[in-house]
RODO-273547 format. One record per residue (C-alpha): residue number from 0; residue in three letters; y negated, x, z negated. Coordinates in steps of 0.2 Angstrom, whole numbers, padded with zeros to 4 digits. Example, Ala and Ser with C-alpha at 12.3 -4.5 7.8 and 13.67 -1.06 7.14 Angstrom:
% residues 2
+-----+------+-------+-------+-------+
| seq | type |     v |     u |     w |
+-----+------+-------+-------+-------+
|   0 |  ALA |  0022 |  0062 | -0039 |
|   1 |  SER |  0005 |  0068 | -0036 |
+-----+------+-------+-------+-------+
% end
This chain:
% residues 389
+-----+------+-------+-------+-------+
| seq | type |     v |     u |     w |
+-----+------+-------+-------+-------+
|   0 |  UNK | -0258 |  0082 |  0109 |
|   1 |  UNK | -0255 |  0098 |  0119 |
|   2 |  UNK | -0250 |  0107 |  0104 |
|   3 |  UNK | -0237 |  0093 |  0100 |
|   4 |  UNK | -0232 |  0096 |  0117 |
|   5 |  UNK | -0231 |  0115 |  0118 |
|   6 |  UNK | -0222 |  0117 |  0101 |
|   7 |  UNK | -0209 |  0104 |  0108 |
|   8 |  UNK | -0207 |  0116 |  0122 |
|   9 |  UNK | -0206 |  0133 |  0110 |
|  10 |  UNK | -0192 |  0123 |  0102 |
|  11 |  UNK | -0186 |  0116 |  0117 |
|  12 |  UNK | -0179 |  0134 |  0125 |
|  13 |  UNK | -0176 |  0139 |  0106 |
|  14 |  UNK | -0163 |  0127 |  0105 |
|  15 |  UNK | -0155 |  0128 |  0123 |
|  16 |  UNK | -0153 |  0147 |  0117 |
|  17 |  UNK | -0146 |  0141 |  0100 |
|  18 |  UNK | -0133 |  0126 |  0107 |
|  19 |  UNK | -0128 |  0138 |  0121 |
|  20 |  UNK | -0119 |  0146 |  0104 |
|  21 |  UNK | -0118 |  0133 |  0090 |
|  22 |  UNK | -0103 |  0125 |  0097 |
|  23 |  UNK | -0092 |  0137 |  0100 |
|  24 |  UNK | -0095 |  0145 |  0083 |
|  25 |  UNK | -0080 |  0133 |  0075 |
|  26 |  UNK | -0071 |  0136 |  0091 |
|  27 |  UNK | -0072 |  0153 |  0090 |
|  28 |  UNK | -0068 |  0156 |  0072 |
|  29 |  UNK | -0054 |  0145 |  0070 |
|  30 |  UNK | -0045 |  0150 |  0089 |
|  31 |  UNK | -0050 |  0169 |  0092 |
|  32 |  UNK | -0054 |  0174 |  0073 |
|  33 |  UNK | -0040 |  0162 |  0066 |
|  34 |  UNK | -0052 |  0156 |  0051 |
|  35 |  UNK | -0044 |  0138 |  0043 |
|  36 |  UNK | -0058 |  0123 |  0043 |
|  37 |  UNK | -0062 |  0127 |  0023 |
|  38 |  UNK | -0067 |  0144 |  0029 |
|  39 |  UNK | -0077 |  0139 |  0042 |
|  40 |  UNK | -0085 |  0126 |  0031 |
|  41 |  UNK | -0089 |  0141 |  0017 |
|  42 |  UNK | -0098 |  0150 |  0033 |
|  43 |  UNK | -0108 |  0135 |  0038 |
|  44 |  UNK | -0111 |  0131 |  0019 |
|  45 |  UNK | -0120 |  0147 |  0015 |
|  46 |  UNK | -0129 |  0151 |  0032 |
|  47 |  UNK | -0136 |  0130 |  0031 |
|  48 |  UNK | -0140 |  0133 |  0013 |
|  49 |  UNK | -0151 |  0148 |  0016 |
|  50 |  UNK | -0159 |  0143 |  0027 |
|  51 |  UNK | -0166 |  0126 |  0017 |
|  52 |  UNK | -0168 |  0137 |  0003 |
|  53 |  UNK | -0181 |  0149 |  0012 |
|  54 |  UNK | -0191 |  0135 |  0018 |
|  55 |  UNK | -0200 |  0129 |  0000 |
|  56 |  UNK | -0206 |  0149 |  0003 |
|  57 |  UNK | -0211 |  0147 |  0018 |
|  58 |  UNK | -0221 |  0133 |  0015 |
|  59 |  UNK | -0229 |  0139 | -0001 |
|  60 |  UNK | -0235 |  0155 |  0010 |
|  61 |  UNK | -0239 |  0141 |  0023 |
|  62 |  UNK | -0250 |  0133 |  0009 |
|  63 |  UNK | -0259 |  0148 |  0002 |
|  64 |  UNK | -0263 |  0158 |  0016 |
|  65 |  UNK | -0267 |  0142 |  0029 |
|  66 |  UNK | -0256 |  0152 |  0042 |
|  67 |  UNK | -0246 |  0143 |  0051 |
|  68 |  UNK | -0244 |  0150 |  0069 |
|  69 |  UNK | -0239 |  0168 |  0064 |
|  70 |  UNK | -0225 |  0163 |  0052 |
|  71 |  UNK | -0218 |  0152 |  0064 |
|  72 |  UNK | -0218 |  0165 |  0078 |
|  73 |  UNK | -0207 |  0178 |  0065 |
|  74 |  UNK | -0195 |  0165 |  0062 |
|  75 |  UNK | -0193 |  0161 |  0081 |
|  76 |  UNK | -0189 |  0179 |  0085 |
|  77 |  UNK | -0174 |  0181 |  0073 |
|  78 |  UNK | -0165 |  0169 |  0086 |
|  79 |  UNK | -0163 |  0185 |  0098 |
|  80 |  UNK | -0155 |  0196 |  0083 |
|  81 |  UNK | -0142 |  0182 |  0081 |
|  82 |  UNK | -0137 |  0184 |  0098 |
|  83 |  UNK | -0138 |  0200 |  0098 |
|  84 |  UNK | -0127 |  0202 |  0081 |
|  85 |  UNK | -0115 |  0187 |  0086 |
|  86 |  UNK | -0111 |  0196 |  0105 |
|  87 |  UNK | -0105 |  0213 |  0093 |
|  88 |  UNK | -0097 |  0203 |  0080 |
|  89 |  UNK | -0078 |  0204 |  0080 |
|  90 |  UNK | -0072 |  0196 |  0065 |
|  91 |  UNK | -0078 |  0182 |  0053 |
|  92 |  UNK | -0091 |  0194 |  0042 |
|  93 |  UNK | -0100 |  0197 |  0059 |
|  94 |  UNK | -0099 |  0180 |  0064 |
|  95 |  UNK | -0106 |  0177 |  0044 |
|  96 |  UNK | -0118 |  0188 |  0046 |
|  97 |  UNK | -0126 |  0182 |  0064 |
|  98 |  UNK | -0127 |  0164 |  0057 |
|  99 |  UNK | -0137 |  0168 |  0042 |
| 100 |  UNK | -0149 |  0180 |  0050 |
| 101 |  UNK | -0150 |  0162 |  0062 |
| 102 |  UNK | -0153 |  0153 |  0046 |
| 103 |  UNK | -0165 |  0163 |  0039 |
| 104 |  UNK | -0177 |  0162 |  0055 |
| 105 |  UNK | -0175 |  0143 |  0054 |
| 106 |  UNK | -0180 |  0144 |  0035 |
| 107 |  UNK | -0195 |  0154 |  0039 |
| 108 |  UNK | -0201 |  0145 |  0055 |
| 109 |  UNK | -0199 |  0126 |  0052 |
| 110 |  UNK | -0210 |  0121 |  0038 |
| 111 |  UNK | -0225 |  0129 |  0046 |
| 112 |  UNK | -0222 |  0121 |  0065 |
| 113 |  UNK | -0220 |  0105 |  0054 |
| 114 |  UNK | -0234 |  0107 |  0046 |
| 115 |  UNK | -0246 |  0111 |  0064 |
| 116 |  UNK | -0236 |  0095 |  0071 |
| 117 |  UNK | -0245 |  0084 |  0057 |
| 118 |  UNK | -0261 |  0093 |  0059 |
| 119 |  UNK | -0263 |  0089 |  0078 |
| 120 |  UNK | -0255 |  0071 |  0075 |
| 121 |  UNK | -0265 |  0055 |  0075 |
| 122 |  UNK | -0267 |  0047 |  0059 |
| 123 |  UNK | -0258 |  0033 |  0057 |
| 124 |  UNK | -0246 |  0039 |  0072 |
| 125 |  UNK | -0236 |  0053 |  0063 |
| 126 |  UNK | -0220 |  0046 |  0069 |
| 127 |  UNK | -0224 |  0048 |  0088 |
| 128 |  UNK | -0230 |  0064 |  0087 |
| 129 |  UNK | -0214 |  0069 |  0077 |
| 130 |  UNK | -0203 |  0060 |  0089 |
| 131 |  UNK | -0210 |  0068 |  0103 |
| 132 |  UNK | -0206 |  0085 |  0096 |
| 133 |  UNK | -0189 |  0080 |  0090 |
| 134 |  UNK | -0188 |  0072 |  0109 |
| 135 |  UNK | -0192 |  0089 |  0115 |
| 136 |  UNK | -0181 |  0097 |  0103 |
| 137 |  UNK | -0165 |  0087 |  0105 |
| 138 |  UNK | -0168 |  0088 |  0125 |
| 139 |  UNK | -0168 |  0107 |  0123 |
| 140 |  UNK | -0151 |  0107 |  0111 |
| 141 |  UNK | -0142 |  0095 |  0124 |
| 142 |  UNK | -0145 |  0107 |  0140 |
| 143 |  UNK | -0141 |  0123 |  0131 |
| 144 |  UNK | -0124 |  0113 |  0125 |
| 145 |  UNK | -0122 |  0109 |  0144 |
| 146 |  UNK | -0124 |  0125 |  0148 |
| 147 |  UNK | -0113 |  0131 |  0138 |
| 148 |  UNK | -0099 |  0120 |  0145 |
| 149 |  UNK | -0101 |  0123 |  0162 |
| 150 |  UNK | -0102 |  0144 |  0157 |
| 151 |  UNK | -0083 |  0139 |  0149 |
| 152 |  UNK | -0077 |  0125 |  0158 |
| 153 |  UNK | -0067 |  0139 |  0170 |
| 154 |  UNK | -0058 |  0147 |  0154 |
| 155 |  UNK | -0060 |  0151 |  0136 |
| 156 |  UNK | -0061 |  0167 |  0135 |
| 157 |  UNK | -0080 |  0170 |  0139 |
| 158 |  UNK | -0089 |  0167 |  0123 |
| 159 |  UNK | -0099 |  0182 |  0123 |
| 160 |  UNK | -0104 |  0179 |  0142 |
| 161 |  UNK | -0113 |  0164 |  0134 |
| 162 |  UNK | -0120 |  0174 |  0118 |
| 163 |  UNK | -0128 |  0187 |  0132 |
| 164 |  UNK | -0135 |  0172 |  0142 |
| 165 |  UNK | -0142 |  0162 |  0128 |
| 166 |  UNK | -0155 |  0177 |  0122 |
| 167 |  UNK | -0165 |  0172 |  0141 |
| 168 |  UNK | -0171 |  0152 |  0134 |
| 169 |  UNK | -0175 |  0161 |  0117 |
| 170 |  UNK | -0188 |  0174 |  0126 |
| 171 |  UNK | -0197 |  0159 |  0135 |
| 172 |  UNK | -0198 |  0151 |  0119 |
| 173 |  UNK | -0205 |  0165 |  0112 |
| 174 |  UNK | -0219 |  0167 |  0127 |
| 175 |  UNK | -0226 |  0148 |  0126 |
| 176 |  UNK | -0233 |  0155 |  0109 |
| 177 |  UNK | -0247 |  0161 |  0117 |
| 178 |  UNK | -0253 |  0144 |  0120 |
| 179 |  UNK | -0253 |  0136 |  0105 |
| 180 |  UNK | -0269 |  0136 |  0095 |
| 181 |  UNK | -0270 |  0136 |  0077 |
| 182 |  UNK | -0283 |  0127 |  0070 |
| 183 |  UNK | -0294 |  0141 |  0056 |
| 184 |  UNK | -0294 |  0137 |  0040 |
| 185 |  UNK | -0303 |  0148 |  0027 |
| 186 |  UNK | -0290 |  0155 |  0015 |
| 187 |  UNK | -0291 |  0147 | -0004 |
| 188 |  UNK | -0296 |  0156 | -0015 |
| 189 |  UNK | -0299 |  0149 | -0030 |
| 190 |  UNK | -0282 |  0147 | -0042 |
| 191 |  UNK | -0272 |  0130 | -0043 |
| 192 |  UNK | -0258 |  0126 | -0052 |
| 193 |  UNK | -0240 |  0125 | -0045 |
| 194 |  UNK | -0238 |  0105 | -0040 |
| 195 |  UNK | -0221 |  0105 | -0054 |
| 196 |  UNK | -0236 |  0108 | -0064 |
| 197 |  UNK | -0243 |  0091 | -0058 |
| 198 |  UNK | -0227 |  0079 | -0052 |
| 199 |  UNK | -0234 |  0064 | -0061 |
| 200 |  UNK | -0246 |  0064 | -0047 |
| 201 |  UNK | -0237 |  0064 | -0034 |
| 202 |  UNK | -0232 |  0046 | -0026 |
| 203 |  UNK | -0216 |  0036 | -0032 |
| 204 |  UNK | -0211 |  0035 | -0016 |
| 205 |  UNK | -0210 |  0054 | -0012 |
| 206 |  UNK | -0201 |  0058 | -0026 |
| 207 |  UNK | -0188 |  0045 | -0025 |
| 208 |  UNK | -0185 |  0049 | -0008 |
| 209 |  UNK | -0182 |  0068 | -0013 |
| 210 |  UNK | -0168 |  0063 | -0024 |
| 211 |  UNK | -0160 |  0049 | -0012 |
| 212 |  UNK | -0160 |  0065 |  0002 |
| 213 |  UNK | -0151 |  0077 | -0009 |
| 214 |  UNK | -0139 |  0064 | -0012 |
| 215 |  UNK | -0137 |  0061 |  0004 |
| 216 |  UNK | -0135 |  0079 |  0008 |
| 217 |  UNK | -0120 |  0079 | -0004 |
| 218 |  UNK | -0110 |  0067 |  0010 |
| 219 |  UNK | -0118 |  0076 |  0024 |
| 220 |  UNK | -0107 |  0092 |  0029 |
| 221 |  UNK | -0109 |  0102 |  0043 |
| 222 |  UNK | -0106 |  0095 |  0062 |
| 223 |  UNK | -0093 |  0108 |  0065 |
| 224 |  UNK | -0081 |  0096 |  0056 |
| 225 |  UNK | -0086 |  0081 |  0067 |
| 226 |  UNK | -0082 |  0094 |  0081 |
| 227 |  UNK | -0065 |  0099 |  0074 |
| 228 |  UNK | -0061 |  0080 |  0070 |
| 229 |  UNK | -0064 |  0079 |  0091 |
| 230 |  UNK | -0052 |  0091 |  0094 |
| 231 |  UNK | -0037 |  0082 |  0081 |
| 232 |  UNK | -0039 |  0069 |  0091 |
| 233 |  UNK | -0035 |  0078 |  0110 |
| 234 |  UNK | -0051 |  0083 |  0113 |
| 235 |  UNK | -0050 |  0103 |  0121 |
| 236 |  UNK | -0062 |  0115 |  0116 |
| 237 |  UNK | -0071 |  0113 |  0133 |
| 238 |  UNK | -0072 |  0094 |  0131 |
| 239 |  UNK | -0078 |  0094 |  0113 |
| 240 |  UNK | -0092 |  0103 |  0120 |
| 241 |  UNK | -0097 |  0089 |  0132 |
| 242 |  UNK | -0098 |  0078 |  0117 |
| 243 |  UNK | -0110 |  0088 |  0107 |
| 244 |  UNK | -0121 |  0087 |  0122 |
| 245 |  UNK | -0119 |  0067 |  0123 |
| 246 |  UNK | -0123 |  0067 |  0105 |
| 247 |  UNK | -0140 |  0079 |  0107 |
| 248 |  UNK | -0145 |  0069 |  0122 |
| 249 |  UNK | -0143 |  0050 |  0113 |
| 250 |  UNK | -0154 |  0058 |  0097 |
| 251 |  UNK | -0167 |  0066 |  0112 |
| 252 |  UNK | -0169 |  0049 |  0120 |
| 253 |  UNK | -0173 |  0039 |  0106 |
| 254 |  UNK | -0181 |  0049 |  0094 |
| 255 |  UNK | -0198 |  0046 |  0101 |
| 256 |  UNK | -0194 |  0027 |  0100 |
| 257 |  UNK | -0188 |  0029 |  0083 |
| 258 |  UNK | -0205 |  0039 |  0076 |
| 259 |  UNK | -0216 |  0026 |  0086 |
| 260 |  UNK | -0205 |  0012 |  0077 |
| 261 |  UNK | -0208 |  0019 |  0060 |
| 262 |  UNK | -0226 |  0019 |  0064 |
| 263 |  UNK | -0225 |  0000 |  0066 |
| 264 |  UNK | -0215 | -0008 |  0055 |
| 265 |  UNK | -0213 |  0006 |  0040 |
| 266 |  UNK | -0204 |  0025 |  0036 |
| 267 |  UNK | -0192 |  0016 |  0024 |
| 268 |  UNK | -0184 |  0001 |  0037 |
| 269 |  UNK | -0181 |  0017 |  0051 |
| 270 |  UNK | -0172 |  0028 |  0038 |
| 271 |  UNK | -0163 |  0013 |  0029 |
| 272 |  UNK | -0155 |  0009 |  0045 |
| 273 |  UNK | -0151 |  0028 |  0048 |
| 274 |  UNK | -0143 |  0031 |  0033 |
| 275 |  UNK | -0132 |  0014 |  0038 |
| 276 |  UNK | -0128 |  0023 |  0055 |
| 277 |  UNK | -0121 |  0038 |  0048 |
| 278 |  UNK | -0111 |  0028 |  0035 |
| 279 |  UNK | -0103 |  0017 |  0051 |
| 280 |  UNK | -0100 |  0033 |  0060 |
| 281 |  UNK | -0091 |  0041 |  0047 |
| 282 |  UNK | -0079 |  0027 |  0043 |
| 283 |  UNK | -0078 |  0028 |  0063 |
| 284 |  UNK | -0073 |  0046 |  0061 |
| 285 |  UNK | -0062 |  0042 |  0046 |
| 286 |  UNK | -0049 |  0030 |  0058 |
| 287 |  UNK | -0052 |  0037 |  0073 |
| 288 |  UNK | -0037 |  0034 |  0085 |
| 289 |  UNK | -0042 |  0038 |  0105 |
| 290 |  UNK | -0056 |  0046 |  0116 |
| 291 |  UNK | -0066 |  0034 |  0119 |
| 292 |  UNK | -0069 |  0027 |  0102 |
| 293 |  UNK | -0074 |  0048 |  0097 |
| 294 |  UNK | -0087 |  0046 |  0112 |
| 295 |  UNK | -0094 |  0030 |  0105 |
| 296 |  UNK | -0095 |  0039 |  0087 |
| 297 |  UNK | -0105 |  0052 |  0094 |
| 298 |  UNK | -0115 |  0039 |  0103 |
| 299 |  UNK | -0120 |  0032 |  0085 |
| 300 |  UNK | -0122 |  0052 |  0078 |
| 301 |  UNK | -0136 |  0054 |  0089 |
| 302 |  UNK | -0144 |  0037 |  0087 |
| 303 |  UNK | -0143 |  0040 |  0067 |
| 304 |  UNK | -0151 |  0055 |  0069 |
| 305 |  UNK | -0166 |  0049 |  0078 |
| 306 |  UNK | -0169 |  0038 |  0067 |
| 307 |  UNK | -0169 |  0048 |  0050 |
| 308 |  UNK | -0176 |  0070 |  0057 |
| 309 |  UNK | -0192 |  0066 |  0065 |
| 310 |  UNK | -0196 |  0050 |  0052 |
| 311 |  UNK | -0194 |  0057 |  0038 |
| 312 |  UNK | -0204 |  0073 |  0043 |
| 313 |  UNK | -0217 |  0061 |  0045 |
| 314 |  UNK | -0217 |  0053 |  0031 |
| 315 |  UNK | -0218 |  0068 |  0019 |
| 316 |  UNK | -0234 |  0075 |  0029 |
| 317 |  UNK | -0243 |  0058 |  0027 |
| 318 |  UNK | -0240 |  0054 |  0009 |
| 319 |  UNK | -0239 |  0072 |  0002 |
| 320 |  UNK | -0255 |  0079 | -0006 |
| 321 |  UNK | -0266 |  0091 |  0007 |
| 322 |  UNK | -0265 |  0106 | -0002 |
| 323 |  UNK | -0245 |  0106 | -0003 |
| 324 |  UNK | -0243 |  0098 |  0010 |
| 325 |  UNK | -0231 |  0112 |  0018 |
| 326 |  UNK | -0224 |  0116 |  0000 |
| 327 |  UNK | -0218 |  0097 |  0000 |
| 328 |  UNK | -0208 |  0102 |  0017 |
| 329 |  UNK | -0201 |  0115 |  0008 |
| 330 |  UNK | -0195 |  0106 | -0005 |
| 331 |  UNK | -0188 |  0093 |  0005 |
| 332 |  UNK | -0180 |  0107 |  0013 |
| 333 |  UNK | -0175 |  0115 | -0002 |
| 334 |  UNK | -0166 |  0101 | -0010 |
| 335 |  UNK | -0155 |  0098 |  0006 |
| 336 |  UNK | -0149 |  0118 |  0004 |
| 337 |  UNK | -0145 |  0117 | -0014 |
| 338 |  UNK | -0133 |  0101 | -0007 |
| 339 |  UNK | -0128 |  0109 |  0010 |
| 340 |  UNK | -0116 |  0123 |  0004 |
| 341 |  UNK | -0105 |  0112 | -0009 |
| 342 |  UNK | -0108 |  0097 |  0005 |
| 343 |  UNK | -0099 |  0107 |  0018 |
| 344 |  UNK | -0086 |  0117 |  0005 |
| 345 |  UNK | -0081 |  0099 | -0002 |
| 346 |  UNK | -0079 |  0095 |  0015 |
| 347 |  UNK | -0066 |  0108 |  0022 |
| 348 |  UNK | -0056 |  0105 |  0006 |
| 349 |  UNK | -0055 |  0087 |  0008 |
| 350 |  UNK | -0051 |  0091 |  0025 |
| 351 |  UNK | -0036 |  0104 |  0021 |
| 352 |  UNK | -0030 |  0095 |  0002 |
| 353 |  UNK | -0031 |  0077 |  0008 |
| 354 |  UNK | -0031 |  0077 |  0027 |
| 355 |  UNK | -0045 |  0075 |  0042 |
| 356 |  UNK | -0050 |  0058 |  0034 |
| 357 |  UNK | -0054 |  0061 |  0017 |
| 358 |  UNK | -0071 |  0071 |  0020 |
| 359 |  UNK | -0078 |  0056 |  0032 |
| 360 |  UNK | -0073 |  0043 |  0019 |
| 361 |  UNK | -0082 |  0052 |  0006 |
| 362 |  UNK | -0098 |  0055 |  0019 |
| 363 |  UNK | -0099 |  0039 |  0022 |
| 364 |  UNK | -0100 |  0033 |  0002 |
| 365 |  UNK | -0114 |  0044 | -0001 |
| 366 |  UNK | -0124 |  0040 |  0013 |
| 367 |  UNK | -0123 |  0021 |  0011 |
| 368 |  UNK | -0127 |  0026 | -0009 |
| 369 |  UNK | -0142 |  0033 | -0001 |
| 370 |  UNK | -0145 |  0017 |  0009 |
| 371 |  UNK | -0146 |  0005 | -0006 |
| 372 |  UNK | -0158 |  0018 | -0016 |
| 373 |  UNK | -0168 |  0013 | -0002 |
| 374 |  UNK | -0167 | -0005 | -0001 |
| 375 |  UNK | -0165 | -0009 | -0019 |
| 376 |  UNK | -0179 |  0005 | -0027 |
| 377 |  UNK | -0191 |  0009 | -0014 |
| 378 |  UNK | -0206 |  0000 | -0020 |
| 379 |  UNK | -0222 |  0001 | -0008 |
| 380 |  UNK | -0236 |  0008 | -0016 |
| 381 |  UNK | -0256 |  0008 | -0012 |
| 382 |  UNK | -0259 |  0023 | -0023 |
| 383 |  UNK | -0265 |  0038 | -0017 |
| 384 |  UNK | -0259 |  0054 | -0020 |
| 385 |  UNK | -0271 |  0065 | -0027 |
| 386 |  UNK | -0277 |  0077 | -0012 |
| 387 |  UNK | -0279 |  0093 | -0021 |
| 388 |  UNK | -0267 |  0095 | -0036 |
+-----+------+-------+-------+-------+
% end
């Protein structure tokens, strides 16, 4: 349990550091850089998408070498050369640049601080010991938003103050390293095959859920437009801020209740019901008319998403074969970048050819697509996956 707890708090001051910056990224571009919503879309497409797409990697070295701890720390400290690159940027390439090397340490760090959550979790209880990380997590992503608004809430014009002051959490983070312990596992070394090599073996349910998340992912663009959307409505840059952090604190308080839920009454009921958030909140999104009724939406953003990220980690770790276990992460990971980048590029030029409604309507269709894949295919099964492919 205190490695549950301790890596909740790594990622606790990882993320104050990172949503001290995150939401003034689309602020930043679009007011001070004068990027148009599809180009900040492009940004957030290819910095999301590499960073999925490093994570089957990182898991297969996870796998092999059954070295969790170290490769998590290396992806950790990427987060102070984002600072560091974002505080020099001065046009978009830099901005680019900082968000991608952001990316690429979340690529490299969170299959294997998934995987040392499952291993420390009791069986039969994923879903707590996931929701209490993603507790952790979330809590740490709604003070750093806080943060952040009360650093700007004087002015606009001190972005790079915040970028300076954001590298302090990301040190602590860093720090707590020294107290979590890795359990020793003796490397493998005689030869298996790839798992693609074995996909027949692998559980219905996993494989089916793998295609119903890249669907979904296909709807699923990035939050900056959910933000932007805020602003079209009256929200100030300052304000929009605020509801980042109401949504960050709703997902923190519920996700350990939604990973003890799934525990008791099943993985597929939590996420069905998530994927049927996200659908309501974007048709909310879509017709928008006052303040309040954004505040709500963001209300529901935070509630689907304690329902679907720590549930769905925990499902994968439970029915995925040992020996891949990380790999499975990976892949899960790697799917939603392969659907990220045309996700969030789909979305801006809805956004700019059709108006701010058109990408919510379509993120909304696909999401409660991925809804009735659940209900109406999901089919429980007493087979067990084979544990060494």
């Amino acid at each position: 349990m205190w490695n549950i707890i301790f890596l909740g708090m790594i990622s606790f001051f990882s993320d104050v550091s990172s949503e001290m910056a995150y939401p003034l990224i689309p602020l930043y571009l679009t007011g001070t850089l004068g990027a148009t919503p599809a180009f900040v879309g492009m940004i957030e497409g290819i910095a999301e998408s590499l960073a999925s797409l490093l994570k089957v990697f990182s898991g297969y070295i996870t796998d092999r070498y059954r070295s969790k701890k170290p490769i998590a720390f290396l992806g950790y400290t990427t987060g102070i050369l984002y600072k560091v690159i974002l505080i020099l940027s001065a046009s978009w390439a830099g901005v680019l640049a900082a968000r991608c090397i952001d990316r690429i340490g979340k690529g490299i760090r969170t299959v294997p601080r998934d995987v040392l959550v499952s291993e420390n979790a009791v069986r039969g209880k994923e879903g707590r010991a996931f929701g209490l990380h993603k507790m952790l997590d979330m809590a740490g992503s709604a003070l750093g938003i806080l943060f952040a608004y009360l650093l700007l809430s004087n002015g606009q014009t001190a972005y790079k103050k915040v970028f300076m002051l954001s590298v302090i959490p990301a040190l602590i983070g860093l720090f707590l390293f020294l107290f979590v312990r890795e359990k020793k596992e003796p490397r493998e070394l005689k030869s298996r095959e790839p798992f693609w090599k074995n996909w027949k073996q692998l559980d219905a349910r996993l494989k089916l859920y793998l295609v119903i998340v890249f669907i979904f992912t296909l709807g699923n663009s990035s939050n900056t437009f959910l933000l932007l959307r805020a602003k079209s409505v009256g929200f100030n840059d300052t304000n929009v801020i605020l509801l980042y952090f109401i949504y960050n604190l709703t997902a923190s308080l519920l996700a350990f209740w939604a990973g003890k839920k799934s525990d008791i009454v099943g993985r597929r009921k939590v996420l069905t019901a998530g994927y049927l958030t996200f659908s309501l909140v974007y048709i909310g999104f879509a017709f928008a008319f006052n303040k309040p009724f954004i505040i709500l939406m963001f209300v529901l953003y935070g509630a689907y998403t304690a329902m679907i990220t720590g549930v769905e980690r925990a499902f994968i770790t439970e029915i995925s074969p040992v020996a891949v276990k990380g790999t499975m992460l990976g892949l899960h990971s790697m799917l939603i970048g392969i659907a990220l980048f045309p996700a969030s590029m789909i979305a801006g030029v809805l956004w700019t050819a059709a108006g701010a409604r058109a990408p919510f309507f379509y993120g909304a269709g696909m999401s409660l697509l991925a809804a009735m894949l659940l209900v109406f295919f999901w089919k429980d099964s007493k087979r067990k996956t084979a544990e060494v492919l």
